[in-house]
MIGU-133863 format. One record per residue (C-alpha): residue number from 0; residue in three letters; x, z, y. Coordinates in Angstrom, 2 decimals, m for minus. Example, Ala and Ser with C-alpha at 12.3 -4.5 7.8 and 13.67 -1.06 7.14 Angstrom:
// MIGU-133863
{0; "ALA"; {12.30; 7.80; m4.50}};
{1; "SER"; {13.67; 7.14; m1.06}};
// end
This chain:
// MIGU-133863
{0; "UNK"; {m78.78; 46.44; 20.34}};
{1; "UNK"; {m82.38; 46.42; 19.29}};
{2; "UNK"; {m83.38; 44.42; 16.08}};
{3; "UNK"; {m85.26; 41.05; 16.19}};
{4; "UNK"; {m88.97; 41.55; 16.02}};
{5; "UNK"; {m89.64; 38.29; 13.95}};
{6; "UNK"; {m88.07; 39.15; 10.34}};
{7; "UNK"; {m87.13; 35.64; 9.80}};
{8; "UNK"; {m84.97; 35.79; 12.87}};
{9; "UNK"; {m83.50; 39.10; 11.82}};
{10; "UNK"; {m82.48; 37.62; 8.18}};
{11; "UNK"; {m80.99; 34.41; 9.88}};
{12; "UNK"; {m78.69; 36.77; 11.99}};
{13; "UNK"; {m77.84; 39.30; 9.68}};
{14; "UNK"; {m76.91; 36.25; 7.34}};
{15; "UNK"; {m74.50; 34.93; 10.19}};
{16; "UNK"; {m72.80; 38.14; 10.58}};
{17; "UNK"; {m71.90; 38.12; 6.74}};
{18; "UNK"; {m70.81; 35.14; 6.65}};
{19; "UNK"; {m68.02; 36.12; 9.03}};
{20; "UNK"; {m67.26; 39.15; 6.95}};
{21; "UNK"; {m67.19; 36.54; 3.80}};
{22; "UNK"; {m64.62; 34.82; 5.63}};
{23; "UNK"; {m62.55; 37.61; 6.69}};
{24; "UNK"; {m62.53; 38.63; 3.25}};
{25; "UNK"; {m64.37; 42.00; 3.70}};
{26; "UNK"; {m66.71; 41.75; 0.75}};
{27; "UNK"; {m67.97; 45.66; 0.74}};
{28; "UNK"; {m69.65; 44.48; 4.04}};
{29; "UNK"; {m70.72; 41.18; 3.30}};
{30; "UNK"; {m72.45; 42.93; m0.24}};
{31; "UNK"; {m74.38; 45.28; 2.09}};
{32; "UNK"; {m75.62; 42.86; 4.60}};
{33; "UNK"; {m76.59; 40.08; 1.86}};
{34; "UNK"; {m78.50; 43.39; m0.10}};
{35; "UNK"; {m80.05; 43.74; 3.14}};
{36; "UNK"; {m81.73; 40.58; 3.15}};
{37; "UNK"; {m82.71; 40.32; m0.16}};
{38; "UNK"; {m85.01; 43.44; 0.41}};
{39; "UNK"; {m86.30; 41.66; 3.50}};
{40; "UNK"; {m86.34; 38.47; 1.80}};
{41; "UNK"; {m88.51; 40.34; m0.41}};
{42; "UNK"; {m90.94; 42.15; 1.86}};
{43; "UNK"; {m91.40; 38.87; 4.11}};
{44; "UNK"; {m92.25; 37.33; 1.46}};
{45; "UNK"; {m89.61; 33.96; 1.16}};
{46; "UNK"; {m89.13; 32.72; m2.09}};
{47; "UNK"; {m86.48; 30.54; m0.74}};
{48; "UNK"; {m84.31; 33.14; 1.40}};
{49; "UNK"; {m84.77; 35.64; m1.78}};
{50; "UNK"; {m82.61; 32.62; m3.57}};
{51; "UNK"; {m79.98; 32.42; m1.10}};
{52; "UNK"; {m79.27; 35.87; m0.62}};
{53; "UNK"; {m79.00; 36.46; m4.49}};
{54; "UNK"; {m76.46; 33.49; m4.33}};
{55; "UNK"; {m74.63; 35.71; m1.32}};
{56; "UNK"; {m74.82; 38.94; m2.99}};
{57; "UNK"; {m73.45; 36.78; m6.47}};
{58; "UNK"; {m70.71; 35.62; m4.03}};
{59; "UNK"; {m69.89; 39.37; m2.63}};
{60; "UNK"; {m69.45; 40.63; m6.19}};
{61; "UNK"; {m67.57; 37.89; m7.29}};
{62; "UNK"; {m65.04; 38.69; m4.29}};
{63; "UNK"; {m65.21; 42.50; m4.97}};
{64; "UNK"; {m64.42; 41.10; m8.89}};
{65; "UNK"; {m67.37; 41.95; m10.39}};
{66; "UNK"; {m67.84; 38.97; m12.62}};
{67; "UNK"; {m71.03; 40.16; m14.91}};
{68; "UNK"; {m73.09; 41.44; m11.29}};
{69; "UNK"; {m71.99; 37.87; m9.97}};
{70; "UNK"; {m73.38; 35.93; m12.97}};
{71; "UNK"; {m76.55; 38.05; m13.04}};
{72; "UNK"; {m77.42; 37.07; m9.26}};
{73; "UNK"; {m76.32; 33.71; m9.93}};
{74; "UNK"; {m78.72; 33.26; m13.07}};
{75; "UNK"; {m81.49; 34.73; m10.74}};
{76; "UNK"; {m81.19; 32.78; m8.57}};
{77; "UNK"; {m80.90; 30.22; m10.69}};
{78; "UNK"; {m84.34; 31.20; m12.50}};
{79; "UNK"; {m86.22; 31.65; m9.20}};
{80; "UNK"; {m84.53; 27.77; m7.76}};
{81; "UNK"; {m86.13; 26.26; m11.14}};
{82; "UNK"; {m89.22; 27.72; m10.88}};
{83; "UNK"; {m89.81; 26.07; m7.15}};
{84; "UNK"; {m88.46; 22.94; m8.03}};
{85; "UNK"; {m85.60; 23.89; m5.55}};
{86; "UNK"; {m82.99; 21.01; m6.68}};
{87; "UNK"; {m80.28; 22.00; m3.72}};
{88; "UNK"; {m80.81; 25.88; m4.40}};
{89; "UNK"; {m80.57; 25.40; m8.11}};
{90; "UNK"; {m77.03; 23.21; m7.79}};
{91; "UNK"; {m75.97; 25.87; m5.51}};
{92; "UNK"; {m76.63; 28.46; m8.02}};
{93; "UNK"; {m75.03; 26.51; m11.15}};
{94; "UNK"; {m72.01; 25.64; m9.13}};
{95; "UNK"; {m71.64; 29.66; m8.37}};
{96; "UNK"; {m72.17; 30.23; m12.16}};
{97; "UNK"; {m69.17; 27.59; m12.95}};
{98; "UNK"; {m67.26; 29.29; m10.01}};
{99; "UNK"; {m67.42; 32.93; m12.23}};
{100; "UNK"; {m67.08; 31.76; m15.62}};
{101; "UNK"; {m64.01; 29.84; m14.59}};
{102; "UNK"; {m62.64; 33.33; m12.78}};
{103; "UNK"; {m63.08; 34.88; m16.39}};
{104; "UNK"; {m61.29; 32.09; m18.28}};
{105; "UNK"; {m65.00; 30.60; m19.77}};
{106; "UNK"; {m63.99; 27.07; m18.89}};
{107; "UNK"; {m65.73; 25.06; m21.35}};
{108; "UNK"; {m69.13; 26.94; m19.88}};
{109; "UNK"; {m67.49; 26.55; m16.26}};
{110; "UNK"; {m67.42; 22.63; m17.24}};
{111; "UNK"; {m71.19; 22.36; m18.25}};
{112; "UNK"; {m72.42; 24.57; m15.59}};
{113; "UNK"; {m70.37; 21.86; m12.57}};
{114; "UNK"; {m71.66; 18.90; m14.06}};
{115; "UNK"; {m75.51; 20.22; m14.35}};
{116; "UNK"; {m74.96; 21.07; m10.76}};
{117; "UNK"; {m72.70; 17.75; m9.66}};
{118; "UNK"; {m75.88; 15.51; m11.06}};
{119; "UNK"; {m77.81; 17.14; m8.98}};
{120; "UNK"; {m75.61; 17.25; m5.96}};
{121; "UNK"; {m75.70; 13.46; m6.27}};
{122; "UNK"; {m79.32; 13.03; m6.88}};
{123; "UNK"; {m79.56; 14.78; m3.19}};
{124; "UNK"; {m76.78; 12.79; m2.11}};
{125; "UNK"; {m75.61; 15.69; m1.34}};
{126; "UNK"; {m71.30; 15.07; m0.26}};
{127; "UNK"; {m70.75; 18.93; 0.79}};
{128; "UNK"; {m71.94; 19.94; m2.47}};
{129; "UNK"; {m70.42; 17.61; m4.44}};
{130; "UNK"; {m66.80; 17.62; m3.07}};
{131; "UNK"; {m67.20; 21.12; m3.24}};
{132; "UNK"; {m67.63; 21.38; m6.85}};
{133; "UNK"; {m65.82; 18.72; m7.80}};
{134; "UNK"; {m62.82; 21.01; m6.28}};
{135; "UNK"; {m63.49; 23.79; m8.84}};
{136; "UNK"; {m63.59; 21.11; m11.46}};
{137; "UNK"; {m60.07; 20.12; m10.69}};
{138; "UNK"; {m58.84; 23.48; m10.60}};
{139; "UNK"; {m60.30; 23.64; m14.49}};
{140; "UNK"; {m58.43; 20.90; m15.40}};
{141; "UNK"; {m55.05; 22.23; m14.19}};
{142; "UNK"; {m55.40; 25.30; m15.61}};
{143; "UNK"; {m56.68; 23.89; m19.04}};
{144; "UNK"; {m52.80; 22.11; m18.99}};
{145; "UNK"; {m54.46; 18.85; m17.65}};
{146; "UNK"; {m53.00; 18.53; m13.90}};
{147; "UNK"; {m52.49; 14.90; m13.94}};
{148; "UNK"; {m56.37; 14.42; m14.32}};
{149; "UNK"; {m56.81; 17.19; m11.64}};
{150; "UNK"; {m54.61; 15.33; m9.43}};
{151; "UNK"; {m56.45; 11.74; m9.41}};
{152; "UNK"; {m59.55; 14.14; m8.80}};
{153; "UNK"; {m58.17; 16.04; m6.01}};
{154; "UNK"; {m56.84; 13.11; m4.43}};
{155; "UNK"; {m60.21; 11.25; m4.52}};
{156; "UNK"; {m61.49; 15.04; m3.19}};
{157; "UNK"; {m59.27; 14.59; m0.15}};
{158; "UNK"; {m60.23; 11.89; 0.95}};
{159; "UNK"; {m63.61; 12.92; 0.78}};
{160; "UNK"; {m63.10; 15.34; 2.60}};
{161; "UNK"; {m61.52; 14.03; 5.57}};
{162; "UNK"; {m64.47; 11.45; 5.54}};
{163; "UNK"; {m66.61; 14.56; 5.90}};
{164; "UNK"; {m64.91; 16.07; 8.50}};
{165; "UNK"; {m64.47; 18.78; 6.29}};
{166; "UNK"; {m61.24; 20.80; 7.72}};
{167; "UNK"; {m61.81; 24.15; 5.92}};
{168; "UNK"; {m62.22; 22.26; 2.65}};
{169; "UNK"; {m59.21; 19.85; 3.07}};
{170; "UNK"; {m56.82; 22.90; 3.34}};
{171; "UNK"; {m58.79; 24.13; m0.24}};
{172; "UNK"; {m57.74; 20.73; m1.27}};
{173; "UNK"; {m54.63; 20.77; m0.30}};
{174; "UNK"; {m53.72; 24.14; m2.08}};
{175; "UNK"; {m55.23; 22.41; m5.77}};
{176; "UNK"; {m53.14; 19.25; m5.40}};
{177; "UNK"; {m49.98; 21.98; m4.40}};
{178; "UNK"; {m51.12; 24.20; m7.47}};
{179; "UNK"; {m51.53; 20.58; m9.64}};
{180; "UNK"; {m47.86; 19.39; m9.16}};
{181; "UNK"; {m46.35; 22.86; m9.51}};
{182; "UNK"; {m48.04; 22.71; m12.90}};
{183; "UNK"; {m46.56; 19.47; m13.66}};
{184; "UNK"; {m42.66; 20.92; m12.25}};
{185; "UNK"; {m42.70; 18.66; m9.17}};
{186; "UNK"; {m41.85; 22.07; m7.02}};
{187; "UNK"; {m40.66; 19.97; m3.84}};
{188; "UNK"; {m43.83; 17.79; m3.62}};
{189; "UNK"; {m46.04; 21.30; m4.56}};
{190; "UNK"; {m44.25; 23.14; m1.52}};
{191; "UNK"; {m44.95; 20.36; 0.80}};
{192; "UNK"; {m49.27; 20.17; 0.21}};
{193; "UNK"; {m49.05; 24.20; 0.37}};
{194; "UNK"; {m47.50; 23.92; 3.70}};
{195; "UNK"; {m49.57; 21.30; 4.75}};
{196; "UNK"; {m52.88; 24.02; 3.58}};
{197; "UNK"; {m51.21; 26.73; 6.07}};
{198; "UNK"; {m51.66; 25.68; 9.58}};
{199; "UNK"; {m55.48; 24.55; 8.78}};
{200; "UNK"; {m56.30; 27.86; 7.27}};
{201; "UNK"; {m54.71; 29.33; 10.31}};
{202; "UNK"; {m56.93; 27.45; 12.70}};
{203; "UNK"; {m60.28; 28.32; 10.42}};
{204; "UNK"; {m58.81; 32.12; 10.62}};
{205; "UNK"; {m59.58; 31.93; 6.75}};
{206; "UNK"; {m57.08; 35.12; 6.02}};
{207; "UNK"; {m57.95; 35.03; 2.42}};
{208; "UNK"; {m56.89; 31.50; 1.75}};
{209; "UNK"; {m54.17; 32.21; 3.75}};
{210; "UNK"; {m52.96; 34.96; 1.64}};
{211; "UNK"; {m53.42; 32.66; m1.78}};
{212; "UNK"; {m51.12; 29.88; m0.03}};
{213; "UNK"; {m48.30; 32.33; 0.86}};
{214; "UNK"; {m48.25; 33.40; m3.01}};
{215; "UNK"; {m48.39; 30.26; m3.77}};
{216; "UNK"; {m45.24; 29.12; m1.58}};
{217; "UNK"; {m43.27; 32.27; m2.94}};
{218; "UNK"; {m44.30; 31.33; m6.13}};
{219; "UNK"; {m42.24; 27.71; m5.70}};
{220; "UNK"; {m39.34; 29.61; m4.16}};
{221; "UNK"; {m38.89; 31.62; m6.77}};
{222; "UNK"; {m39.25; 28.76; m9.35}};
{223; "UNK"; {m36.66; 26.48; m7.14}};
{224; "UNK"; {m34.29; 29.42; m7.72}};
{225; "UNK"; {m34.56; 31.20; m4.47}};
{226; "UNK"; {m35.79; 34.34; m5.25}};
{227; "UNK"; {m34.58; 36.52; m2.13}};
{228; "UNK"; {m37.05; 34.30; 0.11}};
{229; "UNK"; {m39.93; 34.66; m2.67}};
{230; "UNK"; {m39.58; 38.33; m2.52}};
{231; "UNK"; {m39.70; 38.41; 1.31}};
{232; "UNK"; {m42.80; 36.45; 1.19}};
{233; "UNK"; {m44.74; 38.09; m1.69}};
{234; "UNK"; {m43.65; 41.65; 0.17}};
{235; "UNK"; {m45.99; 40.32; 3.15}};
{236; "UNK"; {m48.80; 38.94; 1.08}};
{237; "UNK"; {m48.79; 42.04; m0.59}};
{238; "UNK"; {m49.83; 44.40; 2.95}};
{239; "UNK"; {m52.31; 41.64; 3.66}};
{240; "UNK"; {m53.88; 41.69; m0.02}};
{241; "UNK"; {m53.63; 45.69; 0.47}};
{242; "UNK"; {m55.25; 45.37; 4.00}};
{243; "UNK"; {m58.05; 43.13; 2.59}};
{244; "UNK"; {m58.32; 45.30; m0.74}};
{245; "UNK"; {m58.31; 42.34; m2.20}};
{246; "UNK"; {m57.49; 44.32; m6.13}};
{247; "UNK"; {m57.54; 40.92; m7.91}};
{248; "UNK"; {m55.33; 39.07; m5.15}};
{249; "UNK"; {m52.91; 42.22; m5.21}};
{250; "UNK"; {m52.42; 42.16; m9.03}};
{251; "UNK"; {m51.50; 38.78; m8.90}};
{252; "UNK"; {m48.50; 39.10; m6.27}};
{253; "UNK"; {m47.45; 42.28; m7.91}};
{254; "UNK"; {m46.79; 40.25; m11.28}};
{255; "UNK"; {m44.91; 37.71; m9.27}};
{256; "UNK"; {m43.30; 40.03; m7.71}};
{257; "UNK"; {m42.05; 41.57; m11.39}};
{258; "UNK"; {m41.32; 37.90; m12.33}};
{259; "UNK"; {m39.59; 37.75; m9.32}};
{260; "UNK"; {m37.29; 40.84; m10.32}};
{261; "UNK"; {m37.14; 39.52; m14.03}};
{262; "UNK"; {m35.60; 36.16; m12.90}};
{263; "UNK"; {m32.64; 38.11; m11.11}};
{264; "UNK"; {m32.10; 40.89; m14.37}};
{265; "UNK"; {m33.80; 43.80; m12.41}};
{266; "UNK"; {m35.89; 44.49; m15.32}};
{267; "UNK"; {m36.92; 48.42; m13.94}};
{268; "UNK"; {m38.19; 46.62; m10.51}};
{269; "UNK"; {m39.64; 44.22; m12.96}};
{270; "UNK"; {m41.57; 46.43; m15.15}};
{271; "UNK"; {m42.62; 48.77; m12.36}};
{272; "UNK"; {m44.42; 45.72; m10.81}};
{273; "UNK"; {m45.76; 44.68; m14.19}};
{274; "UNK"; {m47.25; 48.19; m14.99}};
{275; "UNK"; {m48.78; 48.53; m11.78}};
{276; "UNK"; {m50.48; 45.04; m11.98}};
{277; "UNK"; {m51.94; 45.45; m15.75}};
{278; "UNK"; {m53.31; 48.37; m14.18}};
{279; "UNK"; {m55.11; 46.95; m11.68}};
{280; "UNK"; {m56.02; 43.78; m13.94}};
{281; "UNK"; {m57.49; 46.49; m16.81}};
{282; "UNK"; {m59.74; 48.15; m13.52}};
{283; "UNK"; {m61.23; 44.61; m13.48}};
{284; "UNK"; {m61.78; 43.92; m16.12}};
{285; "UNK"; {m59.58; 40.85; m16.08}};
{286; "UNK"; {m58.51; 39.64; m19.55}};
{287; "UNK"; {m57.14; 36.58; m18.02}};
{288; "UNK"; {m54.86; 38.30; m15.39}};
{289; "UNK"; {m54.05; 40.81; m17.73}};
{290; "UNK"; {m53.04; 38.50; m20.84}};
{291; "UNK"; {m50.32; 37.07; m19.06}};
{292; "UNK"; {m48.91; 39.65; m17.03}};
{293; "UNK"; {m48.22; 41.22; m20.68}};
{294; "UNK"; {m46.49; 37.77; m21.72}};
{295; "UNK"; {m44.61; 38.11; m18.91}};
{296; "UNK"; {m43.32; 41.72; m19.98}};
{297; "UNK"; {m43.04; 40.91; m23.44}};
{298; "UNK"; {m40.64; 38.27; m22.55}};
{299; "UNK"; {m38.52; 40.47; m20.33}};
{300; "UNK"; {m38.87; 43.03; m23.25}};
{301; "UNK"; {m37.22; 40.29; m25.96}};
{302; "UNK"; {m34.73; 39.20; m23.52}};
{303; "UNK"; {m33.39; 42.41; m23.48}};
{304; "UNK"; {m33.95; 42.73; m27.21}};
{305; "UNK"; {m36.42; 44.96; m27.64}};
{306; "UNK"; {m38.47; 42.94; m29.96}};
{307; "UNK"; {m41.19; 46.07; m31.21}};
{308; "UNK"; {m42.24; 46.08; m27.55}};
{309; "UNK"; {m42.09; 42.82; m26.88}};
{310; "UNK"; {m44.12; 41.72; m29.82}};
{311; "UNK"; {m46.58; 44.83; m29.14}};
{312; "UNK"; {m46.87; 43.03; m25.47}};
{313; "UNK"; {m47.57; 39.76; m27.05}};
{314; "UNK"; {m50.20; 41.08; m29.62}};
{315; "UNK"; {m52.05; 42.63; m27.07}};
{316; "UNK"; {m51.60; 39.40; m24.58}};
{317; "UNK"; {m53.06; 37.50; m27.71}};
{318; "UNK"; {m55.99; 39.59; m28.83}};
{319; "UNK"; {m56.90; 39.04; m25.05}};
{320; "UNK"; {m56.65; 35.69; m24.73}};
{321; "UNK"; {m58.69; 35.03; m27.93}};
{322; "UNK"; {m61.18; 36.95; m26.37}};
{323; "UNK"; {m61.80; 34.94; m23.84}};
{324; "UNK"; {m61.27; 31.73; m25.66}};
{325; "UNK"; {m58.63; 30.06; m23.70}};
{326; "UNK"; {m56.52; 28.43; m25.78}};
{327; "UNK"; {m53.88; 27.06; m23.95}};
{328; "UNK"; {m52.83; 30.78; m23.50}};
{329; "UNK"; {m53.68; 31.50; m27.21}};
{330; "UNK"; {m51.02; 28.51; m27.78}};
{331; "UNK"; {m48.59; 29.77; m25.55}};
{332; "UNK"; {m48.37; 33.16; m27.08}};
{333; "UNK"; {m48.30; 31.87; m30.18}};
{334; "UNK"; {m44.99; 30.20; m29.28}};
{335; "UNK"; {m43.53; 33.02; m27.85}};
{336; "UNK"; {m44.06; 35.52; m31.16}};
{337; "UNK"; {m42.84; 32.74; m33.30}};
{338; "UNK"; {m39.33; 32.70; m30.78}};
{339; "UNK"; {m39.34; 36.90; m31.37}};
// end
């Protein structure tokens, strides 16, 4: 097939085509074809497509869980957005920068950088943009131990949403206000939103969200005390995280899987799944991930009374989480050596 002759044209398809590797999860491809067009962006020259494929190559290494390439993109394009007075381009770009920090566990920068970039999205009137990030703000608050204020978000979100027309988004939705309750214990009312997510993300063909809502069902299976159905599930998830090589997405099933194991006393199955997770989280880089897969083992280390490894496990799990300042977790281990 011979190339466009008008380089414009040519970035505009080449864009389209990662996109749909984006969605398919398949972030090697969509970080060559987004590199692509920033050299072309480049030679043109189009100060404005230069932004937006820095913002796509920030959102390829974020995927491939690259969190330091994704912030440098994201601050570039950040840079190059302020410089033109580009007000959507330069949301876009501090919304991506909340996106990472929160994906390393820097949630009181996360916060700042979503409501420079919500002001903005409203001073566009920009609804995409804002329901968008308002979404990741939620998803802070839940994981900062505040659910009940990310649920009265995500339920305004929602509705948002549908007024948008926004299908892809609502199942996104859907999954937060699934993850919210689970956080506050209401495991019925969590399994019925992350059901609800499924058949949307089926009809978008959005295999990675698919693949988070599965974990997330098996997650409330094994939590409702079911764990023979949480393992079949997790088992699946598992091949399609492997088939994706989605590495961050795989760690986290295989230390639900060892949970899994834990809850039933199969502490070697357990432990196998725990090692091989820490190992992958430790590739990443991923304090967060890492931190409380070792909780996790330290607690199946002092139920079986093995308190020098289990308080080795929660030292380490500590030093991590102070690294990254996230305090709920610092609390929670603290709780945990003081049980030892």
């Amino acid at each position: 097939m011979s190339q466009p002759s008008n380089p414009v044209t040519q970035w505009e398809q080449r864009r389209d085509e990662a996109t749909r590797y984006y969605k398919r999860g398949e972030f090697q491809e969509y970080l060559a074809l987004a590199t692509e067009n920033l050299k072309l962006a480049r030679i043109i020259p189009d100060r404005a497509r230069e932004g937006y494929a820095l913002n796509d190559i920030g959102l390829a290494h974020l995927g491939c869980w690259q969190p330091e390439k994704a912030l440098d993109c994201f601050n570039e394009a950040l840079t190059l957005a302020q410089e033109f007075g580009n007000l959507r381009a330069e949301a876009t770009a501090l919304s991506n920068l909340g996106s990472t920090y929160s994906r390393i566990g820097k949630f009181s920068l996360a916060l700042a950088s979503f409501e420079k970039a919500l002001q903005i999205f409203r001073q566009l009137e920009d609804a995409q943009g804002e329901v968008s990030t308002l979404n990741d703000v939620a998803l802070v608050y839940t994981r900062l131990g505040e659910p009940k204020r990310a649920l009265l978000l995500q339920n305004q979100i929602l509705a948002m949403r549908r007024l948008l027309g926004d299908f892809s988004g609502e199942a996104t939705t859907l999954n937060g206000i699934g993850f919210a309750y689970s956080a506050l214990g209401q495991q019925q009312q969590a399994l019925e939103y992350f059901q609800a997510a499924l058949p949307i993300q089926k009809a978008v063909k959005n295999i990675v969200g698919e693949a988070t809502t599965w974990n997330n069902i098996a997650s409330i299976y094994s939590d409702l005390g079911q764990p023979k159905q949480a393992l079949l599930i997790y088992y699946q998830v598992l091949l399609t995280r492997r088939a994706l090589k989605d590495l961050s997405g795989e760690a986290t099933t295989l230390n639900n899987l060892g949970f899994t194991y834990n809850s039933i006393a199969n502490h070697s199955q357990a432990l196998k799944y725990y090692k091989q997770a820490i190992a992958i989280y430790q590739e990443l880089g991923d304090r967060l991930g890492e931190s409380s897969t070792l909780l996790n083992m330290g607690s199946l280390y002092a139920t079986r009374r093995r308190k020098k490894l289990a308080l080795s496990c929660y030292l380490n799990a500590q030093e991590l989480a102070q690294e990254i300042e996230y305090q709920p977790l610092v609390d929670k281990v603290k709780q945990f050596i003081n049980a030892l």
